[in-house]
Every structure is written in structure tokens, then in C-alpha cells.
GUVEXPA-720038 format. One line per field, with one value per atom (N, C-alpha, C): residue number from 0; residue in three letters; atom name; x, y, z. Coordinates in pm, 1 decimal. Example, Ala and Ser with C-alpha at 12.3 -4.5 7.8 and 13.67 -1.06 7.14 Angstrom:
<recs>
resi: (0	0	0	1	1	1) .
resn: (ALA	ALA	ALA	SER	SER	SER) .
name: (N	CA	C	N	CA	C) .
east: (1319.0	1230.0	1320.0	1285.0	1367.0	1290.0) .
north: (-569.0	-450.0	-330.0	-225.0	-106.0	3.0) .
up: (780.0	780.0	780.0	708.0	714.0	787.0) .
</recs>
This chain:
<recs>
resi: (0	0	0	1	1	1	2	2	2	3	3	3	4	4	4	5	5	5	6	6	6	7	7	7	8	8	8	9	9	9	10	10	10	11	11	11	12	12	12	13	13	13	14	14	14	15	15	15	16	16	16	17	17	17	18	18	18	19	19	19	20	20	20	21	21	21	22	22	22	23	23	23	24	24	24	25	25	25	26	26	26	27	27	27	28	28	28	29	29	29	30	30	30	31	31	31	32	32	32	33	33	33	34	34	34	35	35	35	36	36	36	37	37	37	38	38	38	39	39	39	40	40	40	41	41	41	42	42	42	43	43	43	44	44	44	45	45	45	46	46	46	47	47	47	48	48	48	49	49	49	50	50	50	51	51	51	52	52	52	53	53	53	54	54	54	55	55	55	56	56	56	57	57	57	58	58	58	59	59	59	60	60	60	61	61	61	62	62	62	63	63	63	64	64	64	65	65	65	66	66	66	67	67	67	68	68	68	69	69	69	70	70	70	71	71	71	72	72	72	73	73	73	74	74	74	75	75	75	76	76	76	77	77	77	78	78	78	79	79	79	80	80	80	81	81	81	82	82	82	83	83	83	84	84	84	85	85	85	86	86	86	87	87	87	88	88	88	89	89	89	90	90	90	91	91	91	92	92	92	93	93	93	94	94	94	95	95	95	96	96	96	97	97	97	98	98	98	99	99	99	100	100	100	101	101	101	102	102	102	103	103	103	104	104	104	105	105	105	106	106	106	107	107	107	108	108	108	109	109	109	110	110	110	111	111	111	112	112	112	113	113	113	114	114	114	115	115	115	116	116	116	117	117	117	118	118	118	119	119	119	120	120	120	121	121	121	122	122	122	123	123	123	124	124	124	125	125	125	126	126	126	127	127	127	128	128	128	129	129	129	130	130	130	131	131	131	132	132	132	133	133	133	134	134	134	135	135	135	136	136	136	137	137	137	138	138	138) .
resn: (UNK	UNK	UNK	UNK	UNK	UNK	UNK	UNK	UNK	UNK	UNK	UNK	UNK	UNK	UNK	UNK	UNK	UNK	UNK	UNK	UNK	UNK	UNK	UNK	UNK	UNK	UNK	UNK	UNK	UNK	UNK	UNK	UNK	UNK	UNK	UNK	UNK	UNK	UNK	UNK	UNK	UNK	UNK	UNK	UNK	UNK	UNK	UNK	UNK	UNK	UNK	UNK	UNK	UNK	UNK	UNK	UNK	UNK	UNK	UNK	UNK	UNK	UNK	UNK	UNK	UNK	UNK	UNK	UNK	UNK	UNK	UNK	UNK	UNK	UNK	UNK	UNK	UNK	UNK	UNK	UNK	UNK	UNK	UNK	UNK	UNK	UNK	UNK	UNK	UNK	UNK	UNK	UNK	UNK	UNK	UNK	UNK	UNK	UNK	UNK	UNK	UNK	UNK	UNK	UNK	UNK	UNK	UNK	UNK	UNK	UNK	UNK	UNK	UNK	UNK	UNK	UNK	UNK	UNK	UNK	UNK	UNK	UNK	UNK	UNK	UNK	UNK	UNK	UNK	UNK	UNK	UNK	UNK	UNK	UNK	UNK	UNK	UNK	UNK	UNK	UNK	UNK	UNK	UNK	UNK	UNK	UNK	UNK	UNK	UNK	UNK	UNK	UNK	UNK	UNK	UNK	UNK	UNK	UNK	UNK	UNK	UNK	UNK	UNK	UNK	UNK	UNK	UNK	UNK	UNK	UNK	UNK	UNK	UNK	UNK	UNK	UNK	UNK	UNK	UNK	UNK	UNK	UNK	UNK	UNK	UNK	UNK	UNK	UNK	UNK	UNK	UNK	UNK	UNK	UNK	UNK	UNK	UNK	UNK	UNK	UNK	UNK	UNK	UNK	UNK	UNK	UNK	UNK	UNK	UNK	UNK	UNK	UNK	UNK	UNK	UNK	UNK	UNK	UNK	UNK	UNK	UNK	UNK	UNK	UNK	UNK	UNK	UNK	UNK	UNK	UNK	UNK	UNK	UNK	UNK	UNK	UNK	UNK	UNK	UNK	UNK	UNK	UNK	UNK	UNK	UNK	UNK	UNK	UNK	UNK	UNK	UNK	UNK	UNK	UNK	UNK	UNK	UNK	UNK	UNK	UNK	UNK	UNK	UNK	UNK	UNK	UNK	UNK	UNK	UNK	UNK	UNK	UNK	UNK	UNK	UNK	UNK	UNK	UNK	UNK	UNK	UNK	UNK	UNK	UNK	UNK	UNK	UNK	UNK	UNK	UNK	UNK	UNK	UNK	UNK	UNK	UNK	UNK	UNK	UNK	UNK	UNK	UNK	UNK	UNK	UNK	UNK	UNK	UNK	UNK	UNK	UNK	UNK	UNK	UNK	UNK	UNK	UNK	UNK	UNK	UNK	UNK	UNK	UNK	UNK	UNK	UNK	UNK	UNK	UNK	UNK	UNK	UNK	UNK	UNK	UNK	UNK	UNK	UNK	UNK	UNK	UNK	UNK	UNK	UNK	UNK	UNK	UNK	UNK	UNK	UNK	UNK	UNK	UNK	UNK	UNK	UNK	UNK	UNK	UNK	UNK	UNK	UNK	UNK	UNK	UNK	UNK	UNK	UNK	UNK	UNK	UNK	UNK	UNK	UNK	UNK	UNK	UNK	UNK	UNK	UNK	UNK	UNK	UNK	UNK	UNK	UNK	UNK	UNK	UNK	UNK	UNK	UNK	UNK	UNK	UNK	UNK	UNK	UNK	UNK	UNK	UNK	UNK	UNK	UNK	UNK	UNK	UNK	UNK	UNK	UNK	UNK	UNK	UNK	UNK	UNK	UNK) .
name: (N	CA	C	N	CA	C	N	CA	C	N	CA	C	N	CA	C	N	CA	C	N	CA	C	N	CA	C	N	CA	C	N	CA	C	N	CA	C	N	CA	C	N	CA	C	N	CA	C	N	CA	C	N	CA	C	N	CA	C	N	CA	C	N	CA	C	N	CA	C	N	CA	C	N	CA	C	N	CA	C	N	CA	C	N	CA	C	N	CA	C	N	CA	C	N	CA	C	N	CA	C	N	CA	C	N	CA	C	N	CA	C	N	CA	C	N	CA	C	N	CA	C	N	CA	C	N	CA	C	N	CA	C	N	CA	C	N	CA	C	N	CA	C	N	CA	C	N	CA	C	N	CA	C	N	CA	C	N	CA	C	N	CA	C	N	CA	C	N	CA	C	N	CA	C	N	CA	C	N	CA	C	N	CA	C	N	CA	C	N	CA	C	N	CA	C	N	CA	C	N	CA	C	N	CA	C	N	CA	C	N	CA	C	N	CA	C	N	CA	C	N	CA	C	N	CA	C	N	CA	C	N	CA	C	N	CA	C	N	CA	C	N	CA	C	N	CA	C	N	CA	C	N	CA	C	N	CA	C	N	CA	C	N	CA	C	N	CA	C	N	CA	C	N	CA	C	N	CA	C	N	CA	C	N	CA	C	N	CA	C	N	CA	C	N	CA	C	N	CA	C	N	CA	C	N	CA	C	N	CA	C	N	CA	C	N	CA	C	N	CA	C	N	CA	C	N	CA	C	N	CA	C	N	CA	C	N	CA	C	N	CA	C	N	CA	C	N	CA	C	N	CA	C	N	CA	C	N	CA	C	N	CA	C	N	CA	C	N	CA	C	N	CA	C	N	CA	C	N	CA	C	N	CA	C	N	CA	C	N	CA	C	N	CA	C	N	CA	C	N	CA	C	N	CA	C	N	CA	C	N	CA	C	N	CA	C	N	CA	C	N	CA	C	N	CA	C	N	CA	C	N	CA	C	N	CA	C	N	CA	C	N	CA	C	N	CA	C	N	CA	C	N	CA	C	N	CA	C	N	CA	C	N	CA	C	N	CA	C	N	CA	C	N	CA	C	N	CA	C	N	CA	C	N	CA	C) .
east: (-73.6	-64.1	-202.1	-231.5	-381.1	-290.1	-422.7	-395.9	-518.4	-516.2	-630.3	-595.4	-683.9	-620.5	-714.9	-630.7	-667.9	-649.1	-785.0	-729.3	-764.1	-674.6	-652.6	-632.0	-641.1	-614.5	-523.3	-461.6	-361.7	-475.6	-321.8	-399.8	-263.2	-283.9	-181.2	-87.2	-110.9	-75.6	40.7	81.8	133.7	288.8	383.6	490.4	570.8	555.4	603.3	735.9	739.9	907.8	905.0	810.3	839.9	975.6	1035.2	1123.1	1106.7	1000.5	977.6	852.1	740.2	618.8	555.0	464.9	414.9	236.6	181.5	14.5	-99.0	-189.7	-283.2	-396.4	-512.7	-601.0	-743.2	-908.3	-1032.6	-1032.0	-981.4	-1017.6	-981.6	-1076.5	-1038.9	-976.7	-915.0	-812.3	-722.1	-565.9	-446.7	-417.8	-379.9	-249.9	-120.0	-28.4	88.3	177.7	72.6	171.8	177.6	87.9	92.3	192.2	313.4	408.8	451.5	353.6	389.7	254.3	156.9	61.5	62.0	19.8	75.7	-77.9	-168.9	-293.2	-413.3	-516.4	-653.2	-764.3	-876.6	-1025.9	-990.3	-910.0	-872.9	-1008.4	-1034.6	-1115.8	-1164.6	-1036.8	-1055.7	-921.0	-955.3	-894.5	-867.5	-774.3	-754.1	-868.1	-957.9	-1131.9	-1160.4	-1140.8	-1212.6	-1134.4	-1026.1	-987.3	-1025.3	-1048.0	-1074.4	-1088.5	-1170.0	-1094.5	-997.2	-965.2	-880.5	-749.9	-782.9	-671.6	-604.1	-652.6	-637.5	-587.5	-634.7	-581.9	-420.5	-389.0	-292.9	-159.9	-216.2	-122.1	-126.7	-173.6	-128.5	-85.6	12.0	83.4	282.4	333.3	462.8	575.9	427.2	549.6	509.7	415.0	373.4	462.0	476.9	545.3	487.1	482.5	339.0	472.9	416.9	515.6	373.0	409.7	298.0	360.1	267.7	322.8	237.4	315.6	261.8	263.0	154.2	145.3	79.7	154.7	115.6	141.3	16.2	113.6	154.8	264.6	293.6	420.3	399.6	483.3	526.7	540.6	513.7	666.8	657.7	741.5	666.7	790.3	758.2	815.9	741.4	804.8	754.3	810.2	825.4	837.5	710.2	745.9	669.6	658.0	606.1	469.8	455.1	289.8	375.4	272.0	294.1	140.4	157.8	47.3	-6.4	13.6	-21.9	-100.4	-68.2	-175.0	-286.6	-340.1	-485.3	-587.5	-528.6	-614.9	-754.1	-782.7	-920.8	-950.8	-834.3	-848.4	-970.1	-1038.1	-1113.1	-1141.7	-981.4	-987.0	-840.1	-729.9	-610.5	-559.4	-410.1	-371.3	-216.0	-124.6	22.1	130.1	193.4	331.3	433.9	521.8	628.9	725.2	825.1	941.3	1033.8	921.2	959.0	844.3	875.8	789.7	671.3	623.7	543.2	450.5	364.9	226.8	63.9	2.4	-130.0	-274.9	-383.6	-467.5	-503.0	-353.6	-338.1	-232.6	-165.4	-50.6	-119.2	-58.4	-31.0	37.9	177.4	315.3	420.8	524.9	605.3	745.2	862.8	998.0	1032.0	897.6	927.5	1090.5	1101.8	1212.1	1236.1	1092.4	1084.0	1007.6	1013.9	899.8	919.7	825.0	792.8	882.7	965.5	1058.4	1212.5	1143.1	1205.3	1099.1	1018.2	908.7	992.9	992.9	1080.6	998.9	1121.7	1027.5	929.7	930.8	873.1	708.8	721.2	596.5	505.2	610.1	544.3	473.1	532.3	478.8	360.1	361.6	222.8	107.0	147.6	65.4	-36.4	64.2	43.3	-68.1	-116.6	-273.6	-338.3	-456.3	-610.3	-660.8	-656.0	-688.3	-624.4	-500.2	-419.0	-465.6	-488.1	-532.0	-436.2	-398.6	-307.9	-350.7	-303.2	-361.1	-274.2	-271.5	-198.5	-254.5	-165.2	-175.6	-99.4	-199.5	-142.1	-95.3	-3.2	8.2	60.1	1.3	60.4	69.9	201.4	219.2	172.4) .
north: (1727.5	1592.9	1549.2	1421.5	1396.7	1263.0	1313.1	1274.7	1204.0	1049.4	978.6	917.6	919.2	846.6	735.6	640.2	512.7	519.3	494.5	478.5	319.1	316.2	121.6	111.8	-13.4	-29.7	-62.9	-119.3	-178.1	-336.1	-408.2	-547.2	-627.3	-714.1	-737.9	-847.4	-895.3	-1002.4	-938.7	-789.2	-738.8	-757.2	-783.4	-827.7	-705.1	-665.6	-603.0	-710.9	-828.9	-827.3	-905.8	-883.4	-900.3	-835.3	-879.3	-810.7	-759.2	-788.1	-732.4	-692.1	-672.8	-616.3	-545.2	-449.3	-380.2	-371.7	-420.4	-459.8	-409.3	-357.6	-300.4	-408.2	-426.5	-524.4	-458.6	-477.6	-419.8	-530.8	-678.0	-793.3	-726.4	-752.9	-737.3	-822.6	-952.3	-1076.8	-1053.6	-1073.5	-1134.7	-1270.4	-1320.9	-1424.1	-1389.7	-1463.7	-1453.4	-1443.0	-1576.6	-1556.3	-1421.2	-1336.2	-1204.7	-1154.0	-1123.3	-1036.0	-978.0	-990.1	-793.6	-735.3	-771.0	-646.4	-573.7	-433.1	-338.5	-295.1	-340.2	-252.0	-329.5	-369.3	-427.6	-314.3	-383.6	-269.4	-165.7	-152.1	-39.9	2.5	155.3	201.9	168.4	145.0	126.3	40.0	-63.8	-131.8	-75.3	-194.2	-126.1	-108.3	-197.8	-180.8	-36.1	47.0	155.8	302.9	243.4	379.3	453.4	582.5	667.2	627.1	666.2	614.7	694.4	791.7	911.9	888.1	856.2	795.7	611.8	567.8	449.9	483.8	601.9	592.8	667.5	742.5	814.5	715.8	585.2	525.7	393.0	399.1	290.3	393.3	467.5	513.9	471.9	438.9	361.5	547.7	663.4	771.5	807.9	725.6	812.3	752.5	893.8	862.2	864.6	741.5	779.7	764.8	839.6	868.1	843.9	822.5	767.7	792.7	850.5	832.4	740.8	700.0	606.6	726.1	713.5	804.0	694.6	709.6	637.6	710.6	815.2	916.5	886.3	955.4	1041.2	1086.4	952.8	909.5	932.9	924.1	904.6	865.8	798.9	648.9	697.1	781.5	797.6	658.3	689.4	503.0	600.5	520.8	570.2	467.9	431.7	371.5	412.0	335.1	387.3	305.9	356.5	302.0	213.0	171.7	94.5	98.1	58.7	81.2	-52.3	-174.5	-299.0	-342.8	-214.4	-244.0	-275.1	-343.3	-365.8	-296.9	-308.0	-221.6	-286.1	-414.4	-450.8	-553.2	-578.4	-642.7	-588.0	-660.8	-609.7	-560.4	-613.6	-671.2	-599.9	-591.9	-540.1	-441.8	-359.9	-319.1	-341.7	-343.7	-446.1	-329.4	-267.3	-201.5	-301.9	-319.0	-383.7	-358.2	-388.6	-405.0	-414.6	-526.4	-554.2	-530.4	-587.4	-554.7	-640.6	-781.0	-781.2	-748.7	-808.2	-727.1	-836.0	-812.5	-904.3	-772.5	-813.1	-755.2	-676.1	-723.0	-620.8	-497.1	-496.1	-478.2	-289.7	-227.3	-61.0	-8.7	-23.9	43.5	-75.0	-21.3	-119.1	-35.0	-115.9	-98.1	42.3	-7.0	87.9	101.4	188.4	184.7	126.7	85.1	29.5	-96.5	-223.2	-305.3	-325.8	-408.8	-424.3	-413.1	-481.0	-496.2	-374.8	-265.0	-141.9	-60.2	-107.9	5.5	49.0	163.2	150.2	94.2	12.2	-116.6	-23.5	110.1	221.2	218.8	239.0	204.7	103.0	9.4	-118.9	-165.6	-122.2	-148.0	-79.8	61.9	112.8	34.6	-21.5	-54.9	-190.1	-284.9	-363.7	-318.9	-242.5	-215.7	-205.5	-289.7	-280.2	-147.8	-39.6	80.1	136.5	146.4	239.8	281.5	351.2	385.4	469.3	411.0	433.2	496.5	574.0	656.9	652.8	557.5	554.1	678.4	785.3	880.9	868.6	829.9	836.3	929.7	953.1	1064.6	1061.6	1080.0	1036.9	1170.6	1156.8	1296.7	1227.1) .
up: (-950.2	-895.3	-847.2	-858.3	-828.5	-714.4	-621.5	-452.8	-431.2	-335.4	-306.2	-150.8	-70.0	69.7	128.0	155.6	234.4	349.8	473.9	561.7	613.6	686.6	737.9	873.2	946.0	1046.5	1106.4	1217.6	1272.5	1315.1	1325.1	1342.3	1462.3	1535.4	1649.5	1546.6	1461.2	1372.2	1216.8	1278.2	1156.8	1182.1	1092.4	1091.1	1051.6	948.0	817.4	766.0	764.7	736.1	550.8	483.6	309.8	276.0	212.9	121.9	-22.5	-52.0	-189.5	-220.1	-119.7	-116.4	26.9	33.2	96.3	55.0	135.0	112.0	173.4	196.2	294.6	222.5	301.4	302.7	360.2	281.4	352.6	418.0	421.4	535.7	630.2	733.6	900.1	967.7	911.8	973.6	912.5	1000.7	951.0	1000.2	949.5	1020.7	1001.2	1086.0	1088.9	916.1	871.9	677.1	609.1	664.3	625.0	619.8	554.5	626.7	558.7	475.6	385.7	435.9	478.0	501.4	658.9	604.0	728.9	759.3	722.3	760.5	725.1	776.7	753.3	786.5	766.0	736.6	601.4	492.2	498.3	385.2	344.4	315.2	134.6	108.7	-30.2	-112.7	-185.1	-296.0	-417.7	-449.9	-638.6	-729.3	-698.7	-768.7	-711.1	-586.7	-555.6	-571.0	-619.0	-670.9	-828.2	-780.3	-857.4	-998.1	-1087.4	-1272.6	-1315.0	-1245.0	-1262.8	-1228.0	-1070.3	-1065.8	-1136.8	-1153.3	-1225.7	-1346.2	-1452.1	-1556.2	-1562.1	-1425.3	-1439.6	-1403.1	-1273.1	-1271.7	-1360.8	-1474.3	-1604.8	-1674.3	-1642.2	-1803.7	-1716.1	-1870.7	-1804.3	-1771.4	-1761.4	-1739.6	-1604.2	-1534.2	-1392.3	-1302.8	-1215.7	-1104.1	-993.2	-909.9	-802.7	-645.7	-538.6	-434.5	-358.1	-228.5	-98.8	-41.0	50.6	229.1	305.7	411.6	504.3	624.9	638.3	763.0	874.3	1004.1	1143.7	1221.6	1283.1	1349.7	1488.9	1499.9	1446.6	1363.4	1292.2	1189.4	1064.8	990.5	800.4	750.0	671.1	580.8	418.1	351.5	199.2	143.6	15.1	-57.2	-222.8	-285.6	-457.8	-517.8	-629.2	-762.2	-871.1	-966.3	-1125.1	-1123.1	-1198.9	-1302.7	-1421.1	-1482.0	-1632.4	-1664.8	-1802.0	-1842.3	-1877.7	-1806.1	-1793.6	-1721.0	-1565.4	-1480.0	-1486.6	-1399.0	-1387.6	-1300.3	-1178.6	-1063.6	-1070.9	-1036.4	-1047.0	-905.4	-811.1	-690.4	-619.7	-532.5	-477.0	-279.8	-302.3	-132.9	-82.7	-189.9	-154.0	-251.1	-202.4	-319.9	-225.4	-359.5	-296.9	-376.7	-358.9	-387.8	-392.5	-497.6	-518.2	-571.3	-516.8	-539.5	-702.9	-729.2	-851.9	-986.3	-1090.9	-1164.0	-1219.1	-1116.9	-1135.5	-1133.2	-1233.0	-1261.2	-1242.9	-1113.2	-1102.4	-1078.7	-1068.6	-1043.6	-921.8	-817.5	-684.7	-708.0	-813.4	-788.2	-817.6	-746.8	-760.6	-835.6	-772.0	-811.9	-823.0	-938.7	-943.4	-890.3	-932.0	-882.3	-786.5	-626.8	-547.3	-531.5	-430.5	-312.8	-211.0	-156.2	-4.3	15.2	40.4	55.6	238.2	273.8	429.8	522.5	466.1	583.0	595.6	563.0	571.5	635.9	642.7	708.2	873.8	952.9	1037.9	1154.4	1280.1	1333.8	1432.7	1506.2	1571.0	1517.6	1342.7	1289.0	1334.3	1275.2	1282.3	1423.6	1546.6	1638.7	1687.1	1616.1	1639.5	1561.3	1494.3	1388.2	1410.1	1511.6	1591.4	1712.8	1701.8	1820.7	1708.2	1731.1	1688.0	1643.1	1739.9	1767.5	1685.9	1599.8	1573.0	1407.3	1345.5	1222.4	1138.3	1039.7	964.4	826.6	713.7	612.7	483.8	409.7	283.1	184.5	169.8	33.1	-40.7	-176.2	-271.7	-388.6	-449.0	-495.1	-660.6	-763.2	-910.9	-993.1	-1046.6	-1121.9	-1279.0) .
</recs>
């Protein structure tokens, strides 16, 4: 399995309540319309991941699993690759629900979008201070 980790921030402006997406962001602002993203500053975009990893999650057989770790927390979530992806955003990367496909998009037909994240999380997540660590994981 090839493994890559993001780490992100907490921001006072985080909601989680999307129903069909889950987003981390390197901007250091939210606003309120945000409400699929759970994390700002974060270390790296779909442009900064790996080529390794990029090529493993465009095939329509990978299975990529993440954890959300907030400790002293962690929130697994599961979806697929396709081989449509793009991975060329430079600012976000977005897990979804469904199967669309844009230049943010990661993973498709997760399990979990925002507003399942549990609300315990979410409130840590809500301090400035709090630093959060998306691993990614693609078989």
C-alpha cells in the first residue's frame, strides 16, 4: 500500500455539514459557505501529491481508505480512484460522495462526506491551534 500525509489546520469558521463532499484547503481563510471543508493551511494539494501516488489513484481498480486523524481522534472514510482523474488543483483536494470528476476531486463514491464527520471532531477542529493529518492510503 503506498501511504502519503497531509497535515491541515483547524479554522473557527468550520462547519462540516456538506452532504456529499469532504475538502481540506492550503488557503488559510474560511468563510461560513465552506461547509464541506474541515481543514485550512494544509501541507499539500492534488498538484503536490506524489506521481506515484497520483498514478495509483487514476486506475478505476484502486482502493484508497484515509484516516482523519484529530487527536485524539481518527474518522476512516473509503472510496475509489478512476482513471479520469486529474489531480492537478492547486489549492484543494475534495473526496466525494459521488462520482464527479473536476481537477480537485481525489476519491470518488466515498462512504462519508462532511456532515458525518463526528460533531466531537468537528469541534476540535474549530480552534485555530488544532492540527489535523489526512493519510492517505491506495492499494
Amino acid at each position: 500500500m503506498l501511504i502519503e500525509e497531509i497535515r491541515f489546520c483547524g479554522h473557527r469558521n468550520i462547519r462540516s455539514l456538506h452532504a456529499r463532499t469532504i475538502e481540506i484547503t492550503k488557503d488559510p481563510n474560511l468563510t461560513l459557505n465552506g461547509d464541506c471543508i474541515i481543514g485550512v493551511s494544509a501541507t499539500k494539494s492534488c498538484s503536490d501529491l506524489t506521481s506515484g501516488m497520483k498514478n495509483k489513484i487514476r486506475s478505476n481498480q484502486s482502493f484508497i481508505e484515509i484516516d482523519l486523524i484529530v487527536e485524539p481522534l481518527i474518522f476512516k472514510i473509503h472510496g475509489f480512484g478512476n482513471d479520469n482523474l486529474l489531480l492537478t488543483h492547486a489549492h484543494d483536494i475534495v473526496l466525494r460522495k459521488s462520482n464527479f470528476i473536476c481537477n480537485r476531486t481525489l476519491s470518488l463514491s466515498c462512504n462519508f462526506s462532511a456532515i458525518h464527520i463526528p460533531r466531537k471532531m468537528v469541534e476540535l477542529l474549530r480552534d485555530p491551534s488544532k492540527q489535523g493529518l489526512l493519510v492517505i492510503g491506495v492499494e
